[in-house]
ROTORLUM-217031 format. One line per field, with one value per residue: residue number from 1; x, y, z of N, C-alpha, C in turn. Coordinates in pm, whole numbers, padded with zeros to 5 digits, always signed. Layout:
pos: (NUM;...)
n.x: (X;...)
n.y: (Y;...)
n.z: (Z;...)
ca.x: (X;...)
ca.y: (Y;...)
ca.z: (Z;...)
c.x: (X;...)
c.y: (Y;...)
c.z: (Z;...)
This chain:
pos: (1;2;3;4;5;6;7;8;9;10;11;12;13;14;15;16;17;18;19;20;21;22;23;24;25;26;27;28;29;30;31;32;33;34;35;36;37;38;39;40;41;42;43;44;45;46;47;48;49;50;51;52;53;54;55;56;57;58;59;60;61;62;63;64;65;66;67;68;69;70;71;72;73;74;75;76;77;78;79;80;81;82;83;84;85;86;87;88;89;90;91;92;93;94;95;96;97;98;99;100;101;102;103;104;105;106;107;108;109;110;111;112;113;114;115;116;117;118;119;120;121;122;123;124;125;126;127;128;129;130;131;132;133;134;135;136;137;138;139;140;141;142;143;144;145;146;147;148;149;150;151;152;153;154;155;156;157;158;159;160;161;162;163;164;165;166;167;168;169;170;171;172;173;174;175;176;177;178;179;180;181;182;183;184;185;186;187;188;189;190;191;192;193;194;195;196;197;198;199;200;201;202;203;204;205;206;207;208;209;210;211;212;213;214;215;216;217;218;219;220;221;222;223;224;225;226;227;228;229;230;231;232;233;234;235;236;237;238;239;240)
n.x: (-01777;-02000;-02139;-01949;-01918;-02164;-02191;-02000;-02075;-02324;-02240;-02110;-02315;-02416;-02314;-02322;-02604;-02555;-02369;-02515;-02725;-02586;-02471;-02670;-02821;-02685;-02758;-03060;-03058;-03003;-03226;-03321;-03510;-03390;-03492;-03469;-03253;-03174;-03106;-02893;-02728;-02754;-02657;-02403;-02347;-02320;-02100;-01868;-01812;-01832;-01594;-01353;-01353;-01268;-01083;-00965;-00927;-00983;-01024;-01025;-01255;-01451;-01396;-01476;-01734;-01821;-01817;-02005;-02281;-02261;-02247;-02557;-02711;-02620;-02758;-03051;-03014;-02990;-03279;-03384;-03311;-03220;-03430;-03688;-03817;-04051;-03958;-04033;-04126;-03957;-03728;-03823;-03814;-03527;-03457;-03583;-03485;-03205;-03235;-03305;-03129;-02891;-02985;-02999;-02742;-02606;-02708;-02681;-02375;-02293;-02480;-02773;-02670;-02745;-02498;-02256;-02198;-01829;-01648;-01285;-01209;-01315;-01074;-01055;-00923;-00749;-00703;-00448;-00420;-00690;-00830;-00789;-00975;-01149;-01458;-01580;-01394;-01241;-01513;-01563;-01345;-01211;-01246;-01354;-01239;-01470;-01625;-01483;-01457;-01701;-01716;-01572;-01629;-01882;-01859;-01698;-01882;-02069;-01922;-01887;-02156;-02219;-02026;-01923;-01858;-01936;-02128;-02323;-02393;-02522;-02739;-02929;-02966;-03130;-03334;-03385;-03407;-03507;-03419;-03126;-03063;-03097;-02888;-02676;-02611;-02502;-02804;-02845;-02638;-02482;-02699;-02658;-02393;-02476;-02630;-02526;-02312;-02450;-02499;-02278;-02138;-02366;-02302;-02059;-02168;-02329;-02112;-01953;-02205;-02128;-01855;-01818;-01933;-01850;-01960;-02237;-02575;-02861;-03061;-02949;-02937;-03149;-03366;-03235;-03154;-03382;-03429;-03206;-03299;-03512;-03366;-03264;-03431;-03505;-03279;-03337;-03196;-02922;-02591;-02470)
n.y: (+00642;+00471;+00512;+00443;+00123;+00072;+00096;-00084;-00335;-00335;-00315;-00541;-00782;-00723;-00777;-01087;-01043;-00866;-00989;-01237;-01084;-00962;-01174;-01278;-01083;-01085;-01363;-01272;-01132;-01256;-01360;-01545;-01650;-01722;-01851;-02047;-01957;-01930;-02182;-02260;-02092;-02183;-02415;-02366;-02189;-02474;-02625;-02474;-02413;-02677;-02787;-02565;-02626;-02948;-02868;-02628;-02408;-02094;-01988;-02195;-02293;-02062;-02125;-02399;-02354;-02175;-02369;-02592;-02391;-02336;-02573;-02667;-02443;-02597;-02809;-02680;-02516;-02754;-02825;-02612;-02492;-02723;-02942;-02727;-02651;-02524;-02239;-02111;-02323;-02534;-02346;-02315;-02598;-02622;-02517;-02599;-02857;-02751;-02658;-02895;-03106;-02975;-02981;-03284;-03388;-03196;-03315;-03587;-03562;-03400;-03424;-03418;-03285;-03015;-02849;-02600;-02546;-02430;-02259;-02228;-01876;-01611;-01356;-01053;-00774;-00461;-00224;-00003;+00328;+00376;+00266;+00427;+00678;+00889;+00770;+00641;+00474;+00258;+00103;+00054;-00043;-00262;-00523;-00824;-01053;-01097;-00881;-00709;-00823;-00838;-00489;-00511;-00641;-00529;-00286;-00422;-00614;-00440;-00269;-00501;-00565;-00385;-00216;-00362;-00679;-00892;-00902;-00733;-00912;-01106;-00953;-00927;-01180;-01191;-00990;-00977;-01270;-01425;-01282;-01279;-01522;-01568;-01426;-01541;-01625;-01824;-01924;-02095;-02229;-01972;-01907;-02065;-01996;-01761;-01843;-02035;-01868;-01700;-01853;-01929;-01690;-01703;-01917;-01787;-01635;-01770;-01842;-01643;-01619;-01865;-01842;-01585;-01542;-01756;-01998;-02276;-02333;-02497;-02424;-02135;-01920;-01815;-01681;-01527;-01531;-01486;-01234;-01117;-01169;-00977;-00740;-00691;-00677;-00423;-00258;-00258;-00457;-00369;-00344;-00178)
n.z: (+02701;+02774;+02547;+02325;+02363;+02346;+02098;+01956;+02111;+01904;+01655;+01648;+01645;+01441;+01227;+01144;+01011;+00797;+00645;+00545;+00440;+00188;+00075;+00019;-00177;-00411;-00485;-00504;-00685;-00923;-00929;-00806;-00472;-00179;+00038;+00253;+00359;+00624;+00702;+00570;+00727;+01012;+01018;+00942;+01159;+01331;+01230;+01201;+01499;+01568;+01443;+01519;+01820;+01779;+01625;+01747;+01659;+01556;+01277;+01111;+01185;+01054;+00830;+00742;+00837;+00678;+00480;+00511;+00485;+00240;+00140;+00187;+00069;-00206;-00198;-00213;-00427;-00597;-00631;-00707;-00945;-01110;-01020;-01090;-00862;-00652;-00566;-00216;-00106;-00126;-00003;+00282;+00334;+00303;+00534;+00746;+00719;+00787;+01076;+01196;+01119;+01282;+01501;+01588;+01512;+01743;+01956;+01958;+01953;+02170;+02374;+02601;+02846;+02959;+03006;+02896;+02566;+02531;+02315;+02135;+02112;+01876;+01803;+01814;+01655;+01579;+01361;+01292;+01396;+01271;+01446;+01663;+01634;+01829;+02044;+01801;+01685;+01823;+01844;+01581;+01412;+01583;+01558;+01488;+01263;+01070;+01081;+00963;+00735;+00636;+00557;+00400;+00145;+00110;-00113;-00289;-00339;-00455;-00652;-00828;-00884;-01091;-01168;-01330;-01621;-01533;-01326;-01430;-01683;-01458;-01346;-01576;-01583;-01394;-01416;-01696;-01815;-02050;-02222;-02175;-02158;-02442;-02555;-02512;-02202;-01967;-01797;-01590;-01472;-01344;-01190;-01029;-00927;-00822;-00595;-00408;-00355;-00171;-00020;+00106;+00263;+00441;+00586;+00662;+00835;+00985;+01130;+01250;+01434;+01650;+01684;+01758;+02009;+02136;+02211;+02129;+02097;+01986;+01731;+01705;+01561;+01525;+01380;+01235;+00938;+00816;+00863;+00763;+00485;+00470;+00489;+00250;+00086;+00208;+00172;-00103;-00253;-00333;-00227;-00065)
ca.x: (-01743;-02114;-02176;-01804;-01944;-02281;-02163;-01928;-02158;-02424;-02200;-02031;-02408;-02543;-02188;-02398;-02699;-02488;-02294;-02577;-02750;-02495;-02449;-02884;-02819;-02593;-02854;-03186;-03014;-02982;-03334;-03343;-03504;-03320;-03586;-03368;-03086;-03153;-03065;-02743;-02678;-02751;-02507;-02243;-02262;-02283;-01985;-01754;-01827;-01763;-01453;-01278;-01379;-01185;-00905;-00913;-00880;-01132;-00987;-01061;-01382;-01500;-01379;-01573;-01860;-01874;-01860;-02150;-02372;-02266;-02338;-02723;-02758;-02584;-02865;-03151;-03032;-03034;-03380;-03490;-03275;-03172;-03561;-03733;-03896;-04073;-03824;-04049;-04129;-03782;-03628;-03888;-03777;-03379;-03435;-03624;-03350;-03088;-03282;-03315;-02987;-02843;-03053;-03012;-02631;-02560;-02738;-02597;-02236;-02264;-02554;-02840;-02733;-02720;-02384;-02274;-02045;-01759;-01563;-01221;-01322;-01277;-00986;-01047;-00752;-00720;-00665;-00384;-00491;-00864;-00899;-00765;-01046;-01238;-01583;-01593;-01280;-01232;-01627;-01580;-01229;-01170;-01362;-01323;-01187;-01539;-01662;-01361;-01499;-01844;-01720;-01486;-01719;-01997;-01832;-01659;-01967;-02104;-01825;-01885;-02248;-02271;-01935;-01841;-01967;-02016;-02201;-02414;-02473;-02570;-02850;-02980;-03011;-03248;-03422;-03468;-03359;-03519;-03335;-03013;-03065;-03072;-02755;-02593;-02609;-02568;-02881;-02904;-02473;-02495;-02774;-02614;-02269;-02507;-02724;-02401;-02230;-02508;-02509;-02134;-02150;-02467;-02226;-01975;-02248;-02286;-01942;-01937;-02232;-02087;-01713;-01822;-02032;-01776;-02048;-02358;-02681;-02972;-03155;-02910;-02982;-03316;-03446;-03146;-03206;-03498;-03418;-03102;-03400;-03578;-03257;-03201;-03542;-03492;-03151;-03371;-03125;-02772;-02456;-02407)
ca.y: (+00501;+00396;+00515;+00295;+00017;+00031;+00120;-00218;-00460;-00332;-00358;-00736;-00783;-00635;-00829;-01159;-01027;-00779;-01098;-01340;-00999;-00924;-01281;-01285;-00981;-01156;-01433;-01301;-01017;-01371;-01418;-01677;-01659;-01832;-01898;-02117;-01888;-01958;-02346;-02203;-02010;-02237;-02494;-02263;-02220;-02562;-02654;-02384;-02475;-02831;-02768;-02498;-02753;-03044;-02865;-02546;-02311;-02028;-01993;-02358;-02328;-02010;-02219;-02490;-02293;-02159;-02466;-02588;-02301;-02355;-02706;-02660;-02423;-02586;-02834;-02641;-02514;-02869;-02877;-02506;-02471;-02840;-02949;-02647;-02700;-02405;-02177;-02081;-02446;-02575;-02292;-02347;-02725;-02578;-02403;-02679;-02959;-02745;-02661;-03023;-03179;-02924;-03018;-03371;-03359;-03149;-03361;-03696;-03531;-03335;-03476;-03314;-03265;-02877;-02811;-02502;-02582;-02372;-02275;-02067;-01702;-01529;-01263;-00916;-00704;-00332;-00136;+00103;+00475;+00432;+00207;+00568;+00795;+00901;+00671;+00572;+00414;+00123;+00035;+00003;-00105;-00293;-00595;-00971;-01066;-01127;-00819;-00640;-00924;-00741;-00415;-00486;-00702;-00400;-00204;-00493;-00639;-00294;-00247;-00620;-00564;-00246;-00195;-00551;-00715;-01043;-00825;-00690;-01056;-01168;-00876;-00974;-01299;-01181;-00901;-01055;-01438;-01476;-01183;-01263;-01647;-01518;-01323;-01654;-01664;-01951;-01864;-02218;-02183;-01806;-01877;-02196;-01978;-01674;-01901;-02148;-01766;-01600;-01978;-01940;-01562;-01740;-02039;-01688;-01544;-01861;-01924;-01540;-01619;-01970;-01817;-01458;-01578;-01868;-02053;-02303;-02373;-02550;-02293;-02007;-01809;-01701;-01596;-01416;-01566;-01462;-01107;-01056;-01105;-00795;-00621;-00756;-00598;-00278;-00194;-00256;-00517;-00322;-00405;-00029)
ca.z: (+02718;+02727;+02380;+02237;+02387;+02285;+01908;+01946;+02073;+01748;+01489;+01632;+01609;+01307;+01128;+01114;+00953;+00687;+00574;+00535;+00343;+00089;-00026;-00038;-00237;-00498;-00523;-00548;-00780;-00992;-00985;-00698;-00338;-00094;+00186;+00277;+00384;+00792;+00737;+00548;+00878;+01159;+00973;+00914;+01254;+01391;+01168;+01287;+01649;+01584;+01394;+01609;+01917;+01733;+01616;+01879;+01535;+01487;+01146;+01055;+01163;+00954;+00670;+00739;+00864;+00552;+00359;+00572;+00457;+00110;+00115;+00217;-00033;-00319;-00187;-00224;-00582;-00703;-00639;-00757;-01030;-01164;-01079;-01103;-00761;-00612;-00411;-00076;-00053;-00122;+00128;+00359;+00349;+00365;+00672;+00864;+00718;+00844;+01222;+01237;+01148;+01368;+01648;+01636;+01567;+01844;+02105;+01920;+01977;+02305;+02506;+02655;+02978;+02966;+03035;+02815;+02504;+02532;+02225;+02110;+02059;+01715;+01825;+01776;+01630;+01609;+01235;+01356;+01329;+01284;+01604;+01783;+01649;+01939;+02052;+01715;+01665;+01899;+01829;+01437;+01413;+01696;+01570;+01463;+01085;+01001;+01045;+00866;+00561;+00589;+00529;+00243;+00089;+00075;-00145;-00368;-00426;-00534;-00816;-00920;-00955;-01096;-01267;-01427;-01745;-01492;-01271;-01634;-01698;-01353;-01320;-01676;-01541;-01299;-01488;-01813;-01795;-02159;-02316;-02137;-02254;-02634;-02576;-02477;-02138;-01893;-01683;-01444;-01447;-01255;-01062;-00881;-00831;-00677;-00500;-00368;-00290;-00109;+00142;+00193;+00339;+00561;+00666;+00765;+00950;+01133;+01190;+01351;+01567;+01736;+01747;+01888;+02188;+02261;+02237;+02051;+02107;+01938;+01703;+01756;+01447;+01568;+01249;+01147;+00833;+00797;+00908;+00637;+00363;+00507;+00459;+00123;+00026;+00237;+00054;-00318;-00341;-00339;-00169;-00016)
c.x: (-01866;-02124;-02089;-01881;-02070;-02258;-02096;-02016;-02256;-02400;-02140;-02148;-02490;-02411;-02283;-02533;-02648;-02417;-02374;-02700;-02713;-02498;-02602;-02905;-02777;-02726;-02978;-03181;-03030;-03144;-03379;-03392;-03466;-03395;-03509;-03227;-03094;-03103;-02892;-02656;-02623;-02636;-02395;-02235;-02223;-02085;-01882;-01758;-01760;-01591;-01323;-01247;-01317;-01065;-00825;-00888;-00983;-01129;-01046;-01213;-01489;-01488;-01472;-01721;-01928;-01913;-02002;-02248;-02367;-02325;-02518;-02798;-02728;-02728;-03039;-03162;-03041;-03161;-03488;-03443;-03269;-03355;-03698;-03837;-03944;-03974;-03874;-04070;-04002;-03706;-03638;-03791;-03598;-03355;-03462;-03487;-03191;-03074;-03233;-03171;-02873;-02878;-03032;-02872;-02575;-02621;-02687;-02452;-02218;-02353;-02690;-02868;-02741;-02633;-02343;-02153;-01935;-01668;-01449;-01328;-01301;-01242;-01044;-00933;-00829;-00714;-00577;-00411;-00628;-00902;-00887;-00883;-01155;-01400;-01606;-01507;-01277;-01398;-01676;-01439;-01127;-01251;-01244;-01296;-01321;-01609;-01589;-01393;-01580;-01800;-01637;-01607;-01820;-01966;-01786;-01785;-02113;-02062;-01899;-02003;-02285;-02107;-01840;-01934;-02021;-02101;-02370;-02487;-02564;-02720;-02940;-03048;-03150;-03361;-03508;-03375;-03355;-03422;-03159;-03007;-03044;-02921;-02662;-02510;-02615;-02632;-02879;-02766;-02462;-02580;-02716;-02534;-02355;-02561;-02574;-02322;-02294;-02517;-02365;-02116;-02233;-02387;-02076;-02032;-02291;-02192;-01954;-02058;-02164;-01934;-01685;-01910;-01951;-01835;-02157;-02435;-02742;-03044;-03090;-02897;-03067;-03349;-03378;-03136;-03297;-03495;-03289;-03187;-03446;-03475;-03218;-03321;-03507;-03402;-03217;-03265;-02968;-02689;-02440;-02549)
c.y: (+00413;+00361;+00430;+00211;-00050;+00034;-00026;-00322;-00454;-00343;-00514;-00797;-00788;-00735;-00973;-01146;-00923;-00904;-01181;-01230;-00978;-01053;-01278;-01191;-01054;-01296;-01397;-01194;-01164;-01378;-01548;-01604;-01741;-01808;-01935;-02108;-01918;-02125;-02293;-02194;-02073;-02396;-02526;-02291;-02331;-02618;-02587;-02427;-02610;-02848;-02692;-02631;-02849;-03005;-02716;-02409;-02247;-02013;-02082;-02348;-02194;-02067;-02286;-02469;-02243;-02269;-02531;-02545;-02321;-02461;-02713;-02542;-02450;-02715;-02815;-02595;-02597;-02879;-02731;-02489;-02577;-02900;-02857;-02642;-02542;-02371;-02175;-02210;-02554;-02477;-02338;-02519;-02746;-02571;-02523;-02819;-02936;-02686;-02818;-03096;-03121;-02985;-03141;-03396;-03310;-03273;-03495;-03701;-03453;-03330;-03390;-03277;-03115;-02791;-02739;-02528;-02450;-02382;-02176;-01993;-01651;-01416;-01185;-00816;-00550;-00268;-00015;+00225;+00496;+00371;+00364;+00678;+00774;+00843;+00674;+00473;+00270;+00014;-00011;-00050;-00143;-00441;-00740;-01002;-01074;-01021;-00711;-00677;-00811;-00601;-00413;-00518;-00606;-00396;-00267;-00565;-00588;-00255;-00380;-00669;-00467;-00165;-00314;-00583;-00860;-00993;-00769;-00790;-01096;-01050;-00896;-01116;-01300;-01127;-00969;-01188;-01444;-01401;-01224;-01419;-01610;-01463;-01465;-01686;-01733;-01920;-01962;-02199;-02063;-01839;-02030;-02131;-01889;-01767;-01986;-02023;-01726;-01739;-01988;-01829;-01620;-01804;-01928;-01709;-01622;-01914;-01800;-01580;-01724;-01861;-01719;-01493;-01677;-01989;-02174;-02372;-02368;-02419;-02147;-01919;-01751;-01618;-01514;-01412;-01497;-01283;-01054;-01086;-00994;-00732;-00631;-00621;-00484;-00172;-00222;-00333;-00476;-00332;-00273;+00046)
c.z: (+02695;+02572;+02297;+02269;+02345;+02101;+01867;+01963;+01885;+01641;+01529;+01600;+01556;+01175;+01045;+00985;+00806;+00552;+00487;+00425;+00232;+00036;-00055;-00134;-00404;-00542;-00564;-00652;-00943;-01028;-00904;-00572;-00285;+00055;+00267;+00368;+00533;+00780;+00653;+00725;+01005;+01164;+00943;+01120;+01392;+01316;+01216;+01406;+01637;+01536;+01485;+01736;+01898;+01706;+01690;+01747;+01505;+01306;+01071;+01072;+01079;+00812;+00646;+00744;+00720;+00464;+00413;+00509;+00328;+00078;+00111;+00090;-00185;-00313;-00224;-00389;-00653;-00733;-00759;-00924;-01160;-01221;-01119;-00994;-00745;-00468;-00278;-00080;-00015;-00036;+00245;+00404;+00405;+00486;+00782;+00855;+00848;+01003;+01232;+01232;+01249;+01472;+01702;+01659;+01692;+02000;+02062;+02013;+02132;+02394;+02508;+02841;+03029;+02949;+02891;+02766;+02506;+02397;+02170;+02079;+01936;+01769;+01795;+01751;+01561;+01462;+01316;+01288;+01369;+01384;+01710;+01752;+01809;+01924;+01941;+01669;+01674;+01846;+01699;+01386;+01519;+01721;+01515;+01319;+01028;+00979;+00958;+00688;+00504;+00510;+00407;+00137;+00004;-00057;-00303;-00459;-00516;-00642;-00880;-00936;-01100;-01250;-01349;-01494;-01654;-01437;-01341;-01600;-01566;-01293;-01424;-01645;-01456;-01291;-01596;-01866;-02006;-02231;-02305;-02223;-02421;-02647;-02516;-02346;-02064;-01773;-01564;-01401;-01350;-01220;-00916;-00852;-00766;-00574;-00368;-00296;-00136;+00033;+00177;+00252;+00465;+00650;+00740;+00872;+01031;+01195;+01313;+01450;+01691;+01799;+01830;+02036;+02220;+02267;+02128;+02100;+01998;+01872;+01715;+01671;+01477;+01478;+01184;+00995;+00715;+00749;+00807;+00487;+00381;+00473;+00310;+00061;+00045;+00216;-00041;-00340;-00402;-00195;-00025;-00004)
């Protein structure tokens, strides 16, 4: 019972940082760093919070959460891609934009007198069958729609690197930009959809932290951001 429970909290846990990985994967596979990707995150998951909270819908607010996250980085690609800004300076600048408008929003809209926002929960539902295998079961399928995303996701965006001609193109893009340019590639076109992808997975992974804790506070990414680049690297950059 220990061991289920400890296997469940680490993967509701580890869902956040897998999500906000895999789309960073998809982007810097492009040929982009997205520094940036924690202001994605922490705006995904003010947005979800605020949204659920208004209309009581965890649903609504992974939507939104996502668009959030997308927004900040379709942001940041105007600047890296459109002006050719430098990426760690322009993420860098992402990340603190999207601390800060968080920070001030939230105390604009809900005060600072302490009192702890409360928000729906993001359900957890069952996969019949594999929720019954023994202490593994319940603690890997026994989770929240977002981490169910993560694990499809993996695998999908494993084929659709790896076995697709967009997939082809979009690693060319990142390998050899010039070569792929000659072959009549649109290199700034594919790097705004990875870049714009890899901040709507972030704006998930902050929807799942607000909606699984119930909860949001100020800063509540805590570097998760940060910490699904390390994983980006420490997978070499694959999905799986």
């Amino acid at each position: 019972v220990v061991l289920t429970a400890f296997l469940e909290a680490a993967v509701r846990l580890a869902a956040p940082l897998a999500l906000a990985a895999l789309g960073e994967t998809i982007t810097e596979r492009s040929g982009i760093i997205n520094i940036g990707l924690e202001g994605s995150l922490v705006t995904g998951a003010l947005c979800a919070a605020f949204t659920a909270l208004s209309w009581g819908s965890p649903g609504a607010g992974i939507i939104i959460g996502a668009l959030g996250g997308a927004f900040v980085a379709l942001g940041f690609a105007a600047f890296v891609i459109g002006l050719n800004t430098n990426q760690i300076i322009t993420g860098t600048a992402a990340t603190l934009a999207g601390l800060g408008f968080t920070g001030v929003f939230y105390q604009a809209r809900f005060g600072t007198t302490g009192t702890v926002l409360t928000l729906p929960v993001l359900q957890s539902f069952s996969l019949p069958g594999l929720s019954k295998i023994p202490v593994f079961g319940s603690a890997f399928f026994e989770q929240a729609p977002t981490v169910y995303l993560a694990y499809i996701l993996a695998p999908l965006l494993w084929y659709f690197l790896f076995r697709t001609e967009w997939g082809l193109e979009l690693r060319a893009v990142g390998e050899e930009p010039t070569a792929a340019e000659a072959a009549g590639v649109r290199i700034r076109w594919i790097r705004l959809l990875a870049t714009v992808f890899g901040g709507l997975l972030a704006g998930v992974a902050g929807a799942h932290l607000a909606l699984n804790s119930g909860t949001f506070i100020e800063g509540m990414s805590s570097g998760r951001g940060f910490i699904a680049i390390a994983v980006v690297v420490l997978g070499r950059w694959n999905p799986i």
